[in-house]
C-alpha positions in Angstrom: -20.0 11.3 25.5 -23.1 9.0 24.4 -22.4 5.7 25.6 -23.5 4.1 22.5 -21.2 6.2 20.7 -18.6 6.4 22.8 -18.2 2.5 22.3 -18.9 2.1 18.7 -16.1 4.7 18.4 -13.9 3.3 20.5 -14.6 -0.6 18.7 -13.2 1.5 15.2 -10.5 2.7 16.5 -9.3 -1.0 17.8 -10.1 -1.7 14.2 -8.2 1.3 13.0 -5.3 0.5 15.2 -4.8 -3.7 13.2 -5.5 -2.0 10.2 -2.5 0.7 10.5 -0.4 -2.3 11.9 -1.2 -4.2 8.7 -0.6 -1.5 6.7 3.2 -1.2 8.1 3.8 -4.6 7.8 3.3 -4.3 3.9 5.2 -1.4 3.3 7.7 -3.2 5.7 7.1 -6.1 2.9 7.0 -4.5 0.2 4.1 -5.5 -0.9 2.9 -4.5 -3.9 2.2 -0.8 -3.9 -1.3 -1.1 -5.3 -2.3 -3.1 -2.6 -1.0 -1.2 -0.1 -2.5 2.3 -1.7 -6.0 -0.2 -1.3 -5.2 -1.1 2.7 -4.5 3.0 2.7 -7.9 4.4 0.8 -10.1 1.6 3.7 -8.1 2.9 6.8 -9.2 7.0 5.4 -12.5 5.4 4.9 -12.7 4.2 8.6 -11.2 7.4 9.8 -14.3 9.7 8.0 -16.7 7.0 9.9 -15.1 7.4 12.7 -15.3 11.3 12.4 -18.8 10.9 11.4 -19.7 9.2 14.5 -17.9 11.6 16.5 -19.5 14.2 14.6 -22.8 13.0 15.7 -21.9 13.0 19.2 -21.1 16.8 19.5 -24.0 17.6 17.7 -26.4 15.9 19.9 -24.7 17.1 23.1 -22.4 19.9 23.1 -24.1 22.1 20.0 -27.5 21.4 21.5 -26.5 23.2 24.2 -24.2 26.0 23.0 -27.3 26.8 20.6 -29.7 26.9 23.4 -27.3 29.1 25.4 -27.3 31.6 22.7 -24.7 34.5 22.4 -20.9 33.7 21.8 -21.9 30.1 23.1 -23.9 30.1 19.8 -20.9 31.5 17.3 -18.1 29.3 18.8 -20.7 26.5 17.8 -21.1 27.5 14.1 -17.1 28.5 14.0 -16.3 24.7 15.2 -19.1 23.5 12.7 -17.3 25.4 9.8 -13.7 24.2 11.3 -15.0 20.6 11.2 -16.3 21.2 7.5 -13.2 22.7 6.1 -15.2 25.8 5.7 -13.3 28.4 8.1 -12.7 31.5 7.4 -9.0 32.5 7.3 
């Protein structure tokens, strides 16, 4: 993994981890539900950055190389491109 990465990623999920905490604490509350759907729709928001930079990450190392490599190397690439993406085929 790319070091820079590997620690911003690893600084979101710290972040992820107080924010799921919270987010317990007010259902635990019951605080009002509107505020906890809010606390919800931010910790999805930090997931799809974190996935973004994770994302980034395989693209610059491990699809570089499976495209260079060619071949099956090349399809199991584009298949876990299309997984990530929703866009399977099934």
């Amino acid at each position: 993994m790319i070091e820079d990465i590997k620690k911003r990623a690893l600084h979101r999920t710290a972040i992820l981890e107080g924010q799921v905490r919270g987010l317990a604490k007010m259902i635990e509350a019951e605080d009002y539900c509107m505020d906890i759907i809010g606390q919800s729709r931010a910790i999805q928001k930090a997931l799809e950055s974190l996935d973004r930079l994770l994302l980034e990450n395989h693209l610059r190392t491990h699809v570089t190389h499976m495209f260079e490599s060619g071949g099956d190397d090349r399809d199991q690439a584009v298949a876990e491109l299309l997984k990530a993406f929703d866009f399977e085929r099934r």
